[in-house]
Backbone as CSV, one residue per row, in Angstrom:
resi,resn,N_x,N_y,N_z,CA_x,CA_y,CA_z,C_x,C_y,C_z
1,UNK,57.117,-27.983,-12.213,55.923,-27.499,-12.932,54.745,-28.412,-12.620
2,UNK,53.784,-27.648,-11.918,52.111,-28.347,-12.148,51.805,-28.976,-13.153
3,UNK,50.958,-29.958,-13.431,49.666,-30.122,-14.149,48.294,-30.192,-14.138
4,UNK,47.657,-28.921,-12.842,46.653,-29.024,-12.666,46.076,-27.830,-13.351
5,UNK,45.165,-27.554,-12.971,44.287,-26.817,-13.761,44.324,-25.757,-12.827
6,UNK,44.650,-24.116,-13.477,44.357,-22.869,-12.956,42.767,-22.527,-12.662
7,UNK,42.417,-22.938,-11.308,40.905,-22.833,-11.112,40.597,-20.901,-10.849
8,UNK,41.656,-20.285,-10.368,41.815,-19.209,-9.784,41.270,-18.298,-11.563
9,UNK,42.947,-18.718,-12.896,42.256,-18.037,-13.786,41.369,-17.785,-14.543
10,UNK,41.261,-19.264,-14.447,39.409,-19.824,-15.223,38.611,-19.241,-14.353
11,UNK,38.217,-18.879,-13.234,37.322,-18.451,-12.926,37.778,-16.503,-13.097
12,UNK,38.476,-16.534,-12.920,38.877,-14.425,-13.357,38.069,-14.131,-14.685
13,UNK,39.040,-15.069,-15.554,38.543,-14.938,-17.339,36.677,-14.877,-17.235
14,UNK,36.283,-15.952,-16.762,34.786,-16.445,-16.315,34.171,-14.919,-16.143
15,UNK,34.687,-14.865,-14.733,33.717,-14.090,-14.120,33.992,-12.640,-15.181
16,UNK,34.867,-12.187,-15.271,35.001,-10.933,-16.034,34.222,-10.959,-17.088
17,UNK,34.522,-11.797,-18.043,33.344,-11.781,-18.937,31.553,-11.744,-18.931
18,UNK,30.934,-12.923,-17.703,30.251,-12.671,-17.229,29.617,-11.264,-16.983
19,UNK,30.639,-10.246,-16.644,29.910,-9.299,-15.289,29.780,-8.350,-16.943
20,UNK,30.731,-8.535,-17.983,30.659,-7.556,-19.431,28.954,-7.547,-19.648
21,UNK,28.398,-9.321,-19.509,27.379,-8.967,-20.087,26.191,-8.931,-19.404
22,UNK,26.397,-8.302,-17.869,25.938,-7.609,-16.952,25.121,-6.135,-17.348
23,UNK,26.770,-5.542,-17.686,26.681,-4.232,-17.696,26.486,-3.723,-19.188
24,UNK,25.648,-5.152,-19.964,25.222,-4.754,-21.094,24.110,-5.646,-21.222
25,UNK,23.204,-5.561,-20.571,22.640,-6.271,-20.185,21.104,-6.337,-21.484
26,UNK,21.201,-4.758,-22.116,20.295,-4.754,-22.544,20.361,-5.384,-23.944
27,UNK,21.424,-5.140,-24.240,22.525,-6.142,-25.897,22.400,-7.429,-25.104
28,UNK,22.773,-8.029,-24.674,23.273,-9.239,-24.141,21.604,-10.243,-23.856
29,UNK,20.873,-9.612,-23.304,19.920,-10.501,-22.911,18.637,-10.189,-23.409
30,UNK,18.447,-9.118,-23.022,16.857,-8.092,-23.403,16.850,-8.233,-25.274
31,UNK,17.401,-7.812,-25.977,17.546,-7.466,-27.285,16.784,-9.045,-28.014
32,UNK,18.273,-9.656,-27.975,17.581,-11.042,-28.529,16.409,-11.928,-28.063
33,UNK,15.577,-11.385,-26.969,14.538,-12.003,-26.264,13.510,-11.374,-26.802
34,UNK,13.508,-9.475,-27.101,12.566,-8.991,-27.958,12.378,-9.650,-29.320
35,UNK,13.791,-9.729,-30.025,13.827,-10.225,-31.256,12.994,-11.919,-31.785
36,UNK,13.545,-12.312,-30.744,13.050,-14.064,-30.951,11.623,-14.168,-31.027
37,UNK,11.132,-12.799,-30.031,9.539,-12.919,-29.934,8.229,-12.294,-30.400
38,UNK,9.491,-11.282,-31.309,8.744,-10.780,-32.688,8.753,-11.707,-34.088
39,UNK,9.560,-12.910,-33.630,9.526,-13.715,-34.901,8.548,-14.590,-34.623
40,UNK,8.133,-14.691,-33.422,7.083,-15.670,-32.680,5.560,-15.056,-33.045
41,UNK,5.765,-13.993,-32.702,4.582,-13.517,-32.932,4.221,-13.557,-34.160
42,UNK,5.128,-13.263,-35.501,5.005,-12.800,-36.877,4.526,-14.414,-37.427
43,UNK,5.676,-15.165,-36.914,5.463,-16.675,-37.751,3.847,-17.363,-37.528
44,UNK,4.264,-17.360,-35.766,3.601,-18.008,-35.418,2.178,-17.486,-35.467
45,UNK,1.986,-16.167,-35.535,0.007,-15.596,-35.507,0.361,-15.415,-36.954
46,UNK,0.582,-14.999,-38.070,0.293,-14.942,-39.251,0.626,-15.790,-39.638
47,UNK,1.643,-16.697,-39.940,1.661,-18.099,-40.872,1.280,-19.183,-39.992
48,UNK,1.153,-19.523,-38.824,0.359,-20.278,-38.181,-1.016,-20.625,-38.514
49,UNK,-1.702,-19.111,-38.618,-3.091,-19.506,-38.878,-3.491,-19.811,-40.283
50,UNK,-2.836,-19.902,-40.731,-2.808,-20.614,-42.407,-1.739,-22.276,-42.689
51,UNK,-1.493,-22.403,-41.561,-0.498,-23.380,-41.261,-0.583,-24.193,-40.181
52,UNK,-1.978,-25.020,-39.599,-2.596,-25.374,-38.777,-0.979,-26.451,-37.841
53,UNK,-1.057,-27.465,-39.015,-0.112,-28.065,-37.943,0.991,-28.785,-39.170
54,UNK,2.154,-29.224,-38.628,3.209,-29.995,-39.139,3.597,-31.231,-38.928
55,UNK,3.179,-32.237,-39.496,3.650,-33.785,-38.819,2.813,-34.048,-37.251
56,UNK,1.533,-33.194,-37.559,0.811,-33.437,-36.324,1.089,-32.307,-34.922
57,UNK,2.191,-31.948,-35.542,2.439,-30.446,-34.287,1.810,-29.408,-34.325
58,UNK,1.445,-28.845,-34.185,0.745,-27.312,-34.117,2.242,-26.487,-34.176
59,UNK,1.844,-25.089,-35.389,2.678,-24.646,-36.161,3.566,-23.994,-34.939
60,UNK,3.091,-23.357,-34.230,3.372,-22.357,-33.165,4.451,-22.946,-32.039
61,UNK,4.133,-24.435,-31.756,4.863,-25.094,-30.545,6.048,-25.544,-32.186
62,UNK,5.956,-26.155,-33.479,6.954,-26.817,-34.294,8.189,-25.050,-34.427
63,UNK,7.581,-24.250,-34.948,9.047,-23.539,-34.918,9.333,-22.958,-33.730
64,UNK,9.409,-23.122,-32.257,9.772,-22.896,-31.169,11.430,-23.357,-31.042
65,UNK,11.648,-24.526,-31.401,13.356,-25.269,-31.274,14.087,-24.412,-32.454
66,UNK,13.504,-23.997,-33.753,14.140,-23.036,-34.465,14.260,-21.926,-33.791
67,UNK,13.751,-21.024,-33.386,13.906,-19.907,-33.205,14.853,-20.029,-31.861
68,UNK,15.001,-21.014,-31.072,15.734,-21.252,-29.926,17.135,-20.874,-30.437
69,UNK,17.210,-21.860,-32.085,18.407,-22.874,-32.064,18.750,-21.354,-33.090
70,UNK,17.903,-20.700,-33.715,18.637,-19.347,-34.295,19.028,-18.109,-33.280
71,UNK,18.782,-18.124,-32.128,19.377,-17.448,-31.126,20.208,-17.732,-30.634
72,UNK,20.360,-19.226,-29.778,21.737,-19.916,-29.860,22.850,-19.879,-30.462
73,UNK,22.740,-19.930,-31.649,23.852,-19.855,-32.583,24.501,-18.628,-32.728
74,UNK,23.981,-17.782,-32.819,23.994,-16.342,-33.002,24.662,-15.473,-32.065
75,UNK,23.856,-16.213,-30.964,24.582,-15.704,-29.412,25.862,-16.203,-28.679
76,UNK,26.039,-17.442,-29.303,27.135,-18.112,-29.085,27.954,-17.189,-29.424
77,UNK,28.138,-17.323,-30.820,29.281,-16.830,-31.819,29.756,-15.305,-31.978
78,UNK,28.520,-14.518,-31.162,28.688,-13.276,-30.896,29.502,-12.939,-29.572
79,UNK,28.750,-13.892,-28.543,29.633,-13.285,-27.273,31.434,-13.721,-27.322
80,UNK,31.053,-15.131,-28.076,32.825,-15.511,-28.060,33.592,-14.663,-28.582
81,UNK,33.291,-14.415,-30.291,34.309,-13.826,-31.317,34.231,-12.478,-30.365
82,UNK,33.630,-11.760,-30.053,33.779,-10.237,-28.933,34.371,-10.608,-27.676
83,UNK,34.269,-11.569,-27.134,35.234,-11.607,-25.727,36.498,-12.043,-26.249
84,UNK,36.971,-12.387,-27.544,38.367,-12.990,-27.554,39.030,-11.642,-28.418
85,UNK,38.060,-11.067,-29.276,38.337,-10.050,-30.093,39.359,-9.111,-29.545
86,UNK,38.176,-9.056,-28.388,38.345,-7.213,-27.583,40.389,-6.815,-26.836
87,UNK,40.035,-7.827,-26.016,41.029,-8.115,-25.805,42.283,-8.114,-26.784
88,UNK,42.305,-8.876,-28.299,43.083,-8.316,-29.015,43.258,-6.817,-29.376
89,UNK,42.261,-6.339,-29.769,41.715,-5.125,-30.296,42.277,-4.231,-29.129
90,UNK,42.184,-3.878,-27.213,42.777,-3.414,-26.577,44.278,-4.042,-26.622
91,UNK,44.759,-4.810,-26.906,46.697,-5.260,-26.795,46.662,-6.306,-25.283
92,UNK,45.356,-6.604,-24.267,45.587,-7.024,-23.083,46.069,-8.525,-23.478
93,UNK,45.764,-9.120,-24.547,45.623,-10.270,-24.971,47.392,-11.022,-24.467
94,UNK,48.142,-9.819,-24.599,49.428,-10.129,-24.217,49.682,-10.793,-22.741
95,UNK,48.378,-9.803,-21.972,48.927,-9.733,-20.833,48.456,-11.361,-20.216
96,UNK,47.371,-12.071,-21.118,46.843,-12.902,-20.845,47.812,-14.502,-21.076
97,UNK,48.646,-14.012,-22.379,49.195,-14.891,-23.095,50.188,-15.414,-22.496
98,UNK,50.816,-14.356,-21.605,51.989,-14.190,-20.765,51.950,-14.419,-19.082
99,UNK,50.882,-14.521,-18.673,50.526,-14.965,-17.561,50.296,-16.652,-17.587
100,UNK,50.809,-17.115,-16.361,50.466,-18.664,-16.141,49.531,-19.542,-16.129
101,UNK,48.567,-19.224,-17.535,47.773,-20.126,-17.554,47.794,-20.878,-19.093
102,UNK,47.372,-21.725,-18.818,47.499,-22.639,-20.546,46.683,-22.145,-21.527
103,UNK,46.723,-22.758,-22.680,45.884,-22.584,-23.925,44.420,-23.227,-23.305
104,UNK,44.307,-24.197,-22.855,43.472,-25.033,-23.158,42.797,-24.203,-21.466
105,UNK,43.005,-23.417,-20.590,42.383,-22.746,-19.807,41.330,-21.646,-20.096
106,UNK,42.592,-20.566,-21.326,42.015,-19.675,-21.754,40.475,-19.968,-22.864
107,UNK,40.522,-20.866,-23.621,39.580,-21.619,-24.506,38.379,-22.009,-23.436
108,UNK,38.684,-22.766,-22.311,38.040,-23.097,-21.048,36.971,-21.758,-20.745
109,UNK,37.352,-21.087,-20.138,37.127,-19.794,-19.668,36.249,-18.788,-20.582
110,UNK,36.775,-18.485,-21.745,36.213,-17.863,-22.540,34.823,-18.332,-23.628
111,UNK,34.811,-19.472,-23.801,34.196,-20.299,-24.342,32.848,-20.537,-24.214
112,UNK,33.631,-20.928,-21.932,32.676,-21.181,-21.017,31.236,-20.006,-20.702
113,UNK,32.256,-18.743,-20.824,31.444,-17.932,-20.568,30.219,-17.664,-21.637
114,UNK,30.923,-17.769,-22.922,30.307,-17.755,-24.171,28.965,-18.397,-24.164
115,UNK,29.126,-19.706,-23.881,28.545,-20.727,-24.068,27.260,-20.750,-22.486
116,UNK,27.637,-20.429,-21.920,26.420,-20.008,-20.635,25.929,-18.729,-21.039
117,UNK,26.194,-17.929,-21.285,25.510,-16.959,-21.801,24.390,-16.566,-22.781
118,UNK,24.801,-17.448,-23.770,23.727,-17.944,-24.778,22.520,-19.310,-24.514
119,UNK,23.259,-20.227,-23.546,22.186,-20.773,-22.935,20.952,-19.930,-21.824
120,UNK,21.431,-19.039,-21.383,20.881,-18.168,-20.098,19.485,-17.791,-21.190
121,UNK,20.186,-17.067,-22.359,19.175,-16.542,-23.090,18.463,-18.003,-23.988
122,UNK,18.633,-19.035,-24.210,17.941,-20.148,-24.734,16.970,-20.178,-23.757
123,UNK,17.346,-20.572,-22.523,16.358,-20.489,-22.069,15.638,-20.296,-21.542
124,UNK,15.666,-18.574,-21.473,14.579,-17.108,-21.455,13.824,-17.058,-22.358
125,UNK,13.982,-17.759,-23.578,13.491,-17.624,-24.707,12.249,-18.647,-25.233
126,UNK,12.544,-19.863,-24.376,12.185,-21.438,-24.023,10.829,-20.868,-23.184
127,UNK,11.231,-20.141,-22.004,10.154,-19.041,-20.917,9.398,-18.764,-21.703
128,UNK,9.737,-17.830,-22.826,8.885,-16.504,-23.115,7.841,-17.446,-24.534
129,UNK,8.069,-18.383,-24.781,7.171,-19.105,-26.413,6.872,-19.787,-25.239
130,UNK,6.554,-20.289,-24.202,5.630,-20.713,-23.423,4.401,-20.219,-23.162
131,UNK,4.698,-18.642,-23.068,3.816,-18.094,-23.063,2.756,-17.563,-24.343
132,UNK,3.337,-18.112,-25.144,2.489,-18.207,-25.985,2.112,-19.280,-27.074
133,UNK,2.260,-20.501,-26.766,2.237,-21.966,-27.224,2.671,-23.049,-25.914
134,UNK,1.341,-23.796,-25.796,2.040,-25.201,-25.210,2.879,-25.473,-25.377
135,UNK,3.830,-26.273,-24.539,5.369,-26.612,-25.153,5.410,-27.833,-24.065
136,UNK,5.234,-29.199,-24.956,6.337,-30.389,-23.598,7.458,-30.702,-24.538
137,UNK,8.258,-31.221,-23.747,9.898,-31.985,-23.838,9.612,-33.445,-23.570
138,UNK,9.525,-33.843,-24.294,9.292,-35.400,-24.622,10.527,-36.147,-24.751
139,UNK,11.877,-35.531,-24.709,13.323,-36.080,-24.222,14.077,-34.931,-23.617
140,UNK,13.883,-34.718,-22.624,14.465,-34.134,-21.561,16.097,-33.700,-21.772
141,UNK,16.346,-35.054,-21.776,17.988,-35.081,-21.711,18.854,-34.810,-22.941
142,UNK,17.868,-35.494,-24.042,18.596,-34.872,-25.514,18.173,-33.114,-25.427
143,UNK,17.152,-32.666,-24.960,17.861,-31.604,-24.954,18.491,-30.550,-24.721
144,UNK,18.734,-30.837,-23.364,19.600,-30.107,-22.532,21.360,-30.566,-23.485
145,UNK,21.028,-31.973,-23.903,22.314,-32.218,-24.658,23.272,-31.779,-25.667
146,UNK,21.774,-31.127,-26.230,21.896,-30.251,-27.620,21.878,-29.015,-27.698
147,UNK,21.436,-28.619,-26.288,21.343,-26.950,-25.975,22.800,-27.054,-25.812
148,UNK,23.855,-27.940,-24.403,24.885,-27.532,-24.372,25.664,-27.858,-25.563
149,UNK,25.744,-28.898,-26.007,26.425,-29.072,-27.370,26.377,-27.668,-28.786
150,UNK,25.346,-27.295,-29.337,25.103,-26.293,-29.829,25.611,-24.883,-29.090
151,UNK,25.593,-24.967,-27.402,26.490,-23.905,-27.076,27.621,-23.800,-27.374
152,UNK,28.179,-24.815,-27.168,29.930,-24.998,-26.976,30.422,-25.127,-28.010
153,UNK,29.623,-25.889,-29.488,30.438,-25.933,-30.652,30.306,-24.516,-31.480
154,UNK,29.381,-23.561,-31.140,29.043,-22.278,-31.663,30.378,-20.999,-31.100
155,UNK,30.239,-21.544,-29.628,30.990,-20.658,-29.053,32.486,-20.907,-29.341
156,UNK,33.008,-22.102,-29.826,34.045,-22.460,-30.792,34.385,-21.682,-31.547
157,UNK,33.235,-21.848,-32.317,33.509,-21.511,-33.623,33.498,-19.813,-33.578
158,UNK,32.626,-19.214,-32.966,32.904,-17.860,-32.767,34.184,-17.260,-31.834
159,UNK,34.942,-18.211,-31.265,35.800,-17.885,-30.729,36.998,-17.974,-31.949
160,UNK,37.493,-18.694,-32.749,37.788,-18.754,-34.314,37.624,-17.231,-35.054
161,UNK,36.227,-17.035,-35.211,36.566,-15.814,-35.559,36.400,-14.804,-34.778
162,UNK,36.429,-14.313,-34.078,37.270,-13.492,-32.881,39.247,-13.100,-33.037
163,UNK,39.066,-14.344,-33.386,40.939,-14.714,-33.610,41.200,-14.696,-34.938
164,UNK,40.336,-14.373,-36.121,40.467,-14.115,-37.352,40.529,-13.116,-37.667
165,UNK,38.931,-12.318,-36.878,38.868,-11.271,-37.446,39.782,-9.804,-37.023
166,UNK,39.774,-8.863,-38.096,40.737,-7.664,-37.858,40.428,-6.272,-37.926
167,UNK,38.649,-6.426,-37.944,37.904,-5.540,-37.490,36.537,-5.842,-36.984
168,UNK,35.548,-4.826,-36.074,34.553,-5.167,-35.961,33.293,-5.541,-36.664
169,UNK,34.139,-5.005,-37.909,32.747,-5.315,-39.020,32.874,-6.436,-39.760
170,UNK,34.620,-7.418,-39.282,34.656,-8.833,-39.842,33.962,-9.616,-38.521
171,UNK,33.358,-9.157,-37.581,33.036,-10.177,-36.324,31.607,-10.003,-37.015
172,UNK,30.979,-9.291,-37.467,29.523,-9.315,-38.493,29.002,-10.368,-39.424
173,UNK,30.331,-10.480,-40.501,29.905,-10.843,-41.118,30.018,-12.268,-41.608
174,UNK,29.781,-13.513,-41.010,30.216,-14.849,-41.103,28.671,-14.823,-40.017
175,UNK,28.425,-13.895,-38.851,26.799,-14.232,-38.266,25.931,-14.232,-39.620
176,UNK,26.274,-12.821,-39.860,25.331,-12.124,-40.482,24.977,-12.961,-42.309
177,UNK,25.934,-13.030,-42.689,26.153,-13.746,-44.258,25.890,-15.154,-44.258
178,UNK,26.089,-15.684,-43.492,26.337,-17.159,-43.356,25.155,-17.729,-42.588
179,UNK,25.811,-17.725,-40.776,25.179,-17.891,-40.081,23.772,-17.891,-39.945
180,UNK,23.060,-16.864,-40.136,21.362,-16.523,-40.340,20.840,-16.685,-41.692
181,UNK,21.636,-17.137,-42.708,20.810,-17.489,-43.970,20.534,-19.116,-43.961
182,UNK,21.787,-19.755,-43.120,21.666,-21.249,-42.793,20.839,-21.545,-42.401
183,UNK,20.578,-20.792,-40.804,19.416,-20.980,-39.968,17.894,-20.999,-40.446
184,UNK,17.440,-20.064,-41.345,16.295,-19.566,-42.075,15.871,-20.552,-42.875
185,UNK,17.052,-21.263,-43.656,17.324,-22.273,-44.822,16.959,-23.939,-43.896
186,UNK,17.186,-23.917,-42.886,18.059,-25.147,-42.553,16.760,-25.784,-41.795
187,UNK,15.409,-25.315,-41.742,14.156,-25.998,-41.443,13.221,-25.094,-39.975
188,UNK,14.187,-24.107,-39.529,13.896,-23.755,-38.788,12.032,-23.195,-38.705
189,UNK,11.646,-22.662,-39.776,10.217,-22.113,-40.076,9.385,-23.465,-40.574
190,UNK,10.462,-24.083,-41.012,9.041,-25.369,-42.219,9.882,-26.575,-41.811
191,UNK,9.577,-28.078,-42.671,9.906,-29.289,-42.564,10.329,-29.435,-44.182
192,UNK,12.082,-29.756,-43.640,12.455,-29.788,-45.134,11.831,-31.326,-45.799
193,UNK,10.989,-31.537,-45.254,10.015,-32.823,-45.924,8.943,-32.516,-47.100
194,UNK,8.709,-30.733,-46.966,7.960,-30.093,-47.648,8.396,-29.737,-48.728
195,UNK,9.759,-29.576,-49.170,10.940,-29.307,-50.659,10.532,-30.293,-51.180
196,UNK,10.747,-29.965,-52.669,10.954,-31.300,-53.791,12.234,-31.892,-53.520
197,UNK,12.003,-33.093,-54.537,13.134,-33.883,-53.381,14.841,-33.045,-53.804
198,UNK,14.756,-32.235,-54.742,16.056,-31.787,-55.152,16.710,-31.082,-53.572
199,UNK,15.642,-30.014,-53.720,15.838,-29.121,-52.321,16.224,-29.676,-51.191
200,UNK,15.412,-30.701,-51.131,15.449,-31.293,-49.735,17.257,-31.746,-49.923
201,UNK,17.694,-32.892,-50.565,18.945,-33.231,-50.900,19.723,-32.055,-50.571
202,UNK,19.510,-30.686,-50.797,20.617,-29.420,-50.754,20.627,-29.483,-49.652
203,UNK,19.673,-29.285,-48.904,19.421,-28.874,-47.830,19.889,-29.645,-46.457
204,UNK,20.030,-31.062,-46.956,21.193,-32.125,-46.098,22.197,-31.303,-45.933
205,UNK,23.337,-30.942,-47.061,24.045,-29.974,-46.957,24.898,-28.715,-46.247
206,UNK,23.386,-28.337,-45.454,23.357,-27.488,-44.358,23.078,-28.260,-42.749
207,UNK,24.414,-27.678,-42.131,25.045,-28.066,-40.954,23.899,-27.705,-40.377
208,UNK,23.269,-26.640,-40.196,22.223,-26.441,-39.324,20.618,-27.452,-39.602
209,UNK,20.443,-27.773,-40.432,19.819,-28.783,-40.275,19.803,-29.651,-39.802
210,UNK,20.616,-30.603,-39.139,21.110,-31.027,-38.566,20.797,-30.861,-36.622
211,UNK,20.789,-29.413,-36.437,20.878,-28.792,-35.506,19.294,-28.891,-34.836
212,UNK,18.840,-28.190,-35.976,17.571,-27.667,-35.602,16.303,-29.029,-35.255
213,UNK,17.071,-30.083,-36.254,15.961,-31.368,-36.804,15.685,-32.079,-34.918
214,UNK,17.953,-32.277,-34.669,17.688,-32.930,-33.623,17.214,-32.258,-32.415
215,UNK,17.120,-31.357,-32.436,16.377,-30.436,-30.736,15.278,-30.028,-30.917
216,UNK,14.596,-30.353,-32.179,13.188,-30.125,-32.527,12.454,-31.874,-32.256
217,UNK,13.571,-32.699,-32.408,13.341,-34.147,-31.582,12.904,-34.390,-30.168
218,UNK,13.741,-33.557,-29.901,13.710,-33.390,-28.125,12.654,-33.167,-27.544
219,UNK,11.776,-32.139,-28.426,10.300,-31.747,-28.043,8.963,-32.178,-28.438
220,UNK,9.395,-32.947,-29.569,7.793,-33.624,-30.374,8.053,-35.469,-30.756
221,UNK,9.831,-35.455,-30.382,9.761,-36.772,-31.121,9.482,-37.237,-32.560
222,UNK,9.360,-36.343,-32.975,9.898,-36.041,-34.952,10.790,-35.336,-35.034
223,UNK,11.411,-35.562,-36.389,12.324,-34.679,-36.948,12.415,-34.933,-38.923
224,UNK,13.007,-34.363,-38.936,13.727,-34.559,-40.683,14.906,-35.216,-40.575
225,UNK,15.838,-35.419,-39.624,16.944,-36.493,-39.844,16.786,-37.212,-38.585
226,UNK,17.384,-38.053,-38.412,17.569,-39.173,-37.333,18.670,-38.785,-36.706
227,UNK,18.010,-38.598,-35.063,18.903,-38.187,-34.284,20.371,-38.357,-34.095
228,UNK,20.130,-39.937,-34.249,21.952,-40.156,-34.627,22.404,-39.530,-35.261
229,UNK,22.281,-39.073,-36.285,23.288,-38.676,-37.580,23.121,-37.034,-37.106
230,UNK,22.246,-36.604,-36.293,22.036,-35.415,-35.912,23.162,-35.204,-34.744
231,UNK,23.198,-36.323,-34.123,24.167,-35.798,-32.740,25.912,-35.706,-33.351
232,UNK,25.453,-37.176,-34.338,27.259,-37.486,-34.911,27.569,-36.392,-35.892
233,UNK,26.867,-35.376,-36.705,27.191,-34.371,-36.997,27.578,-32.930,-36.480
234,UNK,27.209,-32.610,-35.240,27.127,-31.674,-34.401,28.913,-32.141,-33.819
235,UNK,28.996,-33.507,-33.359,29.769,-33.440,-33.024,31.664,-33.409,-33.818
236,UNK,31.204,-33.652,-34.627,32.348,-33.460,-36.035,32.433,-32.490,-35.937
237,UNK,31.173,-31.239,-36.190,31.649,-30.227,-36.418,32.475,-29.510,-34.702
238,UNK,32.237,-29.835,-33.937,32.543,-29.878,-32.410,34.196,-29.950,-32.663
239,UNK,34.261,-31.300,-33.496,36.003,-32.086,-33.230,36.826,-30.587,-34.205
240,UNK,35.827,-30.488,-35.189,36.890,-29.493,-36.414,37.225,-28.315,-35.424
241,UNK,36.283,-27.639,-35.058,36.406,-26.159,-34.231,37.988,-26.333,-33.153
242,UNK,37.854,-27.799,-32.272,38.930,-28.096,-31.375,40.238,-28.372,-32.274
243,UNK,40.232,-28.677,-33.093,41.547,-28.991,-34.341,41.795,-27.735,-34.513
244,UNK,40.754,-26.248,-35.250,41.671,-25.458,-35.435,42.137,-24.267,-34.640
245,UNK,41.435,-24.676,-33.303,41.575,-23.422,-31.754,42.992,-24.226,-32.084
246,UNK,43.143,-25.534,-31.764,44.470,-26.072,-31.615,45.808,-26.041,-32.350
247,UNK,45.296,-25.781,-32.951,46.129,-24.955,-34.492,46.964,-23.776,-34.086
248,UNK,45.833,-22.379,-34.229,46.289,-21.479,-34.002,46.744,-21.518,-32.523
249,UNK,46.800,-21.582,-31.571,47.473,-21.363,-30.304,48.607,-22.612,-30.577
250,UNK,48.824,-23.127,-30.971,50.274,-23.853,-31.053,50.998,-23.289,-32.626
251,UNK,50.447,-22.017,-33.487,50.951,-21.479,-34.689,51.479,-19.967,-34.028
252,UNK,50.204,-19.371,-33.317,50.455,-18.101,-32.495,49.324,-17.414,-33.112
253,UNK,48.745,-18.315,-34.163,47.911,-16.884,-35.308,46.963,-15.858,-34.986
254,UNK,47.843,-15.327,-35.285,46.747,-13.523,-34.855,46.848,-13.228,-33.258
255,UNK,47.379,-13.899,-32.960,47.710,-13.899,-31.309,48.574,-12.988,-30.738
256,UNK,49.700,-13.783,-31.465,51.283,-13.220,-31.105,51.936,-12.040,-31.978
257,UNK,51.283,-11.762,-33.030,51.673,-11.058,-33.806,51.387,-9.621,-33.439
């Protein structure tokens, strides 16, 4: 027995998924690029012009890393939980389970795809609020760091529920309930510096704060938390997602059954 790595299936799983969101191209890429840039337009020309600037930013370039980091998330957790879903949902999942490749390939592969996919659209989206707000990157590298990090721990976690859920309308609702009330909540429009201090305290609370504070760093060099505690949180939540993929594929859950 090998211990190398199936480059042949990681790239099948890859590319197949890939070419899905090809031939859906208009869900997959177009949709959330309209969407991001009707929130651009709405935030940014109507509460902008009553909302000159934030910590010295101009309103228009400050919620740009939100609206990134609420597409990101979204897109992550959508393409994963549907590429791991489907496959259950058709029975092929067997055929996958049963073929010679590992756990830690299939997670590879699917993840991977997940997780480039939603970057592709980060940053189409990065493109398109250019065009309508100045925008520099004043740390380069944090945030390409945090784009992939925020890919990969999203696409985790939507790969989780993919493997939870037991219909299409449970792959909904953990985006939809959860996911986008965090985002909205979690500083993406304002500076949770602006809450009384109760709020603000809740609002630690929320994982996506966290998210949004440090890749809104990346571009102005402010934030509401300190990057450290921004990266060392992202990545916890990173370690939990790998604990419970690791779980279920060494339990079988929802897999094998």
């Amino acid at each position: 027995m090998t211990s190398s790595v199936n480059l042949r299936a990681v790239g099948a799983i890859y590319k197949f998924e890939m070419a899905r969101a090809l031939r859906t191209i208009m869900q997959s890429v177009i949709s959330p690029v309209i969407s991001t840039s009707l929130y651009f337009v709405v935030f940014g020309a109507a509460i902008g012009q009553r909302m000159q600037e934030i910590d010295g930013v101009p309103y228009g370039t400050f919620i740009v890393p939100g609206l990134v980091m609420l597409s990101l998330l979204t897109q992550s957790i959508a393409n994963a939980s549907f590429g791991i879903y489907f496959p259950r949902f058709a029975g092929t999942i067997y055929e996958v389970l049963s073929a010679p490749v590992s756990y830690l390939e299939i997670v590879v592969a699917y993840v991977g795809a997940a997780a480039t996919k939603s970057i592709v659209i980060g940053l189409i989206i990065l493109a398109t609020a250019s065009l309508f707000t100045p925008l520099t990157v004043e740390h380069p590298v944090l945030m390409v760091t945090f784009l992939l990090l925020t890919a990969v721990t999203f696409s985790l976690f939507g790969f989780i529920i993919g493997v939870w859920a037991d219909g299409f309308e449970q792959l909904q609702i953990i985006p939809l309930l959860v996911i986008t009330p965090l985002t909205f909540l979690g500083g993406s429009f304002y500076s949770i510096d602006m809450l009384p201090p109760f709020w603000r305290a809740v609002s630690l609370f929320n994982p996506v704060v966290y998210l949004v504070s440090g890749f809104r760093w990346s571009f102005t060099g402010k934030a509401d938390v300190h990057i450290g505690v921004s990266l060392a949180m992202t990545a916890v939540f990173l370690l939990a997602c790998l604990v419970a993929i690791r779980w279920i594929f060494k339990t079988g859950y929802r897999l094998k059954a």
